[in-house]
N, C-alpha and C positions, 0 to 999 in steps of 0.2 A: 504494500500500500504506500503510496508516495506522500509526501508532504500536503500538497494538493486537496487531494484525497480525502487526508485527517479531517482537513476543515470544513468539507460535507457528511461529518456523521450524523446519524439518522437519530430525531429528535429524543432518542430513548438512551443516547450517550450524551446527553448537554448533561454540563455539571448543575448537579443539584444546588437548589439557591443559598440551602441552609450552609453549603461547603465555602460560603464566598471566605478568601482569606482577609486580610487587616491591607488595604491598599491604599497609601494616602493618596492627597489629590493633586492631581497632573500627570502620573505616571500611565504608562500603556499597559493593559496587560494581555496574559493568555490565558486560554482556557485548558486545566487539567494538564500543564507541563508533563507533571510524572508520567500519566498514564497514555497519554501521545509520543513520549517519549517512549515507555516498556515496549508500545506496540511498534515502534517504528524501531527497536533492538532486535526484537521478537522476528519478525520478517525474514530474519539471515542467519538468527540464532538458533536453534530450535532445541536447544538446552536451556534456553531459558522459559521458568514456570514461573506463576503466579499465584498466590494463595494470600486468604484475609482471614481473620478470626471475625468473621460477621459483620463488618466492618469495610467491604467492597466500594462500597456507594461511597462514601467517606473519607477514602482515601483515593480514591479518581482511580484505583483499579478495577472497577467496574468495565473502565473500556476494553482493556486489555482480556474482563472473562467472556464479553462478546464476540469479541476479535477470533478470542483461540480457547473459545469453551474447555477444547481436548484438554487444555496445559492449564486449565487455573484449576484451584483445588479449594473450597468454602469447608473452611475447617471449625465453623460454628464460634461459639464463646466460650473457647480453649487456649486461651496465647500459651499454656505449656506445652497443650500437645502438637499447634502450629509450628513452635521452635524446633520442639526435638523432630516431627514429622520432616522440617527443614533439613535439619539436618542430615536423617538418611537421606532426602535426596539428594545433598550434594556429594556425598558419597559415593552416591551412582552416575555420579556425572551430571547431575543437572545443578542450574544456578536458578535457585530458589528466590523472588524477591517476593518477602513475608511482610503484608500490610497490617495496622492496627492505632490505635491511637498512640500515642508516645507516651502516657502515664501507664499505659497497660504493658507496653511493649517492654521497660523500661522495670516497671514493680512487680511487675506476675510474671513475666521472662525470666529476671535474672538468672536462678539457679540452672534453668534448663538451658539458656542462651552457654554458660560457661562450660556445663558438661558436656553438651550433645553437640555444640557450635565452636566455640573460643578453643577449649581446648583439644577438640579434633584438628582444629584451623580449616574449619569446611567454610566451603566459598557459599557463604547463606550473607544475605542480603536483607537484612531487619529496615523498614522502615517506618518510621511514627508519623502520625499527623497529630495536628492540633499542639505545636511543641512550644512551649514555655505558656504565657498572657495571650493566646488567640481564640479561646474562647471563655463565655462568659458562665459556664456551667457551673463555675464552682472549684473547691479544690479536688473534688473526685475525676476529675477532665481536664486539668490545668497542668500540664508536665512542665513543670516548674524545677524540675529534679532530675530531670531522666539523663544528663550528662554528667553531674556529678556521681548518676548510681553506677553509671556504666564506664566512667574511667579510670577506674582500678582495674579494668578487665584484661587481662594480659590477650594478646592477640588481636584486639578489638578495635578496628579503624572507627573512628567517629566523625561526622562530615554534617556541620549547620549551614544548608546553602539561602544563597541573598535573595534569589529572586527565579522567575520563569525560565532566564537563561542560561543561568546556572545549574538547576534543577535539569535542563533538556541536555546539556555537557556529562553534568554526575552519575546518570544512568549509565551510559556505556564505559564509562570512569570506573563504574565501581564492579561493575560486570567482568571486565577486564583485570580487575585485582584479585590476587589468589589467596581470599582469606577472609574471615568475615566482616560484615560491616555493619556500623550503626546509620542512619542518615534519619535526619529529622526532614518535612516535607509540609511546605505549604501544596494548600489545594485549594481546587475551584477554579475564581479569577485569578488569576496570581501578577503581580505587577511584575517589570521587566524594566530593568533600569542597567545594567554592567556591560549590554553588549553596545552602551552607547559608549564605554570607555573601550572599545576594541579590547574584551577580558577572556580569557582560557582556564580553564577550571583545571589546574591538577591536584591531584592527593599530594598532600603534606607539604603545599607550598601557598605562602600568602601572596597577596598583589597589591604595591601601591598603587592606588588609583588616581592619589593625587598628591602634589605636596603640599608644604606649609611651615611657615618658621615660628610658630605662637602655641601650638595645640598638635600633638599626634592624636588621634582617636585608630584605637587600636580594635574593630567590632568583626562581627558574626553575627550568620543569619540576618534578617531581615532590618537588624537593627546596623547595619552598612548601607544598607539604602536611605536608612533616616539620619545618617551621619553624612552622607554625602550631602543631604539635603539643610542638613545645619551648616554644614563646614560655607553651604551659599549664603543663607542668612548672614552668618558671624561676618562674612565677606566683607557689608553693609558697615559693621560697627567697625570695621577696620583689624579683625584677628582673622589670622593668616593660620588657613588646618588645613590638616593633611588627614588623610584614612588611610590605613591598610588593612584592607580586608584578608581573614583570615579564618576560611571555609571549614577546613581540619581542623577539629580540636587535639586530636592525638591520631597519627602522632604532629606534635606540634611544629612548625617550621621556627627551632629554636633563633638559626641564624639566622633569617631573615625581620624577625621580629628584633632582634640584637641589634643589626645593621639599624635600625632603626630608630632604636631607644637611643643607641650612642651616637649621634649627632649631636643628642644635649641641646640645650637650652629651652625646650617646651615639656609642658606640662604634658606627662601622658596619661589619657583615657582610655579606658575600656570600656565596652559597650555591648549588651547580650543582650536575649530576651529569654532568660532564666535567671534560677537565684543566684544570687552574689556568694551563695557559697558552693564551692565548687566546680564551678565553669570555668568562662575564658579568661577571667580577668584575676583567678587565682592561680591559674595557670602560668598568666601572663607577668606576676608576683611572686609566685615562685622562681621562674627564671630570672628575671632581673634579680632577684636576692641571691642565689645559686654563683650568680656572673658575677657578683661586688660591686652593681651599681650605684650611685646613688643618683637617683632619681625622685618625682614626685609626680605619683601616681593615684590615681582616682578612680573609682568604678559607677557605672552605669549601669543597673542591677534590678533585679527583681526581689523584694525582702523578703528574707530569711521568716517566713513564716506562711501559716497556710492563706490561699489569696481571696478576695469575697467574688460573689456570684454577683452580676451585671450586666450591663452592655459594656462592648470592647470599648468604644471610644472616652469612657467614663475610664474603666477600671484602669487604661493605659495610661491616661494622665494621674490619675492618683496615684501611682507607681512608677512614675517618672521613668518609661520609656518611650514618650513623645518625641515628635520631633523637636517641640515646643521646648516641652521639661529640657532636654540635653543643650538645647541653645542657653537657656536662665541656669543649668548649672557652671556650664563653663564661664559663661561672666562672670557668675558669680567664686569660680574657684579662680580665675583670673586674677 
């Protein structure tokens, strides 16, 4: 099926409205990155399968079990037995990507992801939707966690991508990699802002997107697209930023992140959209402390506590990862 193609699928593949992701305003976006993406791997792969713990719709793998009924697998509301069931397949040679929310993928996986998955080092493909503050359910839906639970995991690639484009890159990215992986995943509409920087998605390396002599913002996941969009604002008031985005959580691109920091003289932030403990920005704190820097560093976080039920556009500014919030913190830490 060609690219073409994709874009007349038959009314019974549009993404569901309830799946819209968090897109601010002015950006383009696409519809169902991931799952335009599986099906356009799928075409030439035929090792690649698709399976959801009841959760198809929701994670834009739906199109992919239209596509290739044969190869997807509806493994009910078992994320245990979806992992380990992963697992034998990639055993037998296939490359399994296993859909689910990311607080389930993440809290009811673990033990099974480490036995059956990590430490076979089977090429299983875990991906989560609805990852950190993207929706308003509550804490029982909010994977606000699910990086810090999974990176202790020895063998375990983790990848928080920015946007549509990145998202339609990471597919055959991580298909290609011979060992398991985590990947969080917007869905639905999904904005697309990185291939305006002419951006290449590889595993375990970041990309300056831009410079700046006042502020590095050092972010992941969707919260690079809101830093690109502060670093314009802050333009205005006359502070000069810079982002690098940094897709990999682990393994983390030490050096490039280094090259960075050591420049000196800007304050540096970090930017998620999970909690402040355990993510990028303590990742990102551990190494500069490791290296003997001294720097002054900041984080852009989600709080270290359970989060309340809402609408996004509420709950996002209360928890200060706005595009807004991160412009009045850096003035203010300025």
């Amino acid at each position: 099926m060609t690219t073409a193609a994709l874009g007349n699928l038959t009314p019974a593949l549009k993404a569901p409205d309830i799946a819209a992701s968090s897109i601010d305003e002015g950006h383009r976006t696409v519809s169902m990155p991931f799952g335009r993406a599986l099906i356009r791997l799928a075409e030439t792969r035929p090792e690649i399968v698709g399976m959801s713990a009841d959760l198809a719709k929701y994670t834009d793998i739906h199109v992919f079990a239209e596509r290739f009924p044969d190869r997807f697998y509806q493994m009910g509301m078992s994320e245990q037995l979806m992992a380990t069931a992963a697992g034998g397949l990639a055993k037998e040679g296939f490359i399994p990507f296993a859909t689910t929310y990311a607080t389930f993928a993440s809290r009811r996986c673990y033990d099974f992801m480490s036995q059956a998955v990590a430490e076979q080092h089977a090429s299983v493909k875990l991906i989560g939707g609805l990852p950190g503050l993207t929706t308003g359910y509550g804490p029982s839906h909010q994977a606000t966690d699910d990086i810090a639970i999974f990176r202790a995991m020895p063998n375990l690639t983790i990848i928080d991508p920015c946007d549509a484009c990145e998202i339609e890159q990471m597919v055959p990215a991580i298909a290609d990699h011979p060992g398991p992986v985590y990947a969080r995943i917007l869905r639905g509409n999904v904005a697309s802002v990185l291939d305006e920087y002419g951006y290449r998605f590889e595993i375990g390396k970041s990309a300056l997107l831009r410079g700046g002599n006042d502020v590095l913002i050092v972010s992941t996941g969707f919260m690079t697209m809101r830093a690109l969009d502060a670093a314009r604002d802050l333009k205005a008031d006359g502070i000069d930023v810079a982002v690098l985005h940094v897709p990999t959580i682990k393994p983390l691109d030490e050096m490039g992140i280094l090259r960075e920091v050591r420049r000196g003289g800007r304050l540096i932030v970090t930017a998620e959209n999970h909690s402040i403990v355990g993510g990028l920005g303590d990742a990102v704190a551990s190494l500069i402390g490791r290296s003997g820097l001294a720097t002054e560093l900041r984080q852009i976080a989600l709080p270290d506590r359970f989060l309340d039920a809402g609408t996004l556009p509420v709950l996002q500014e209360r928890y200060g990862i706005t595009r807004n919030a991160m412009c009045e913190n850096i003035r203010r830490w300025l």
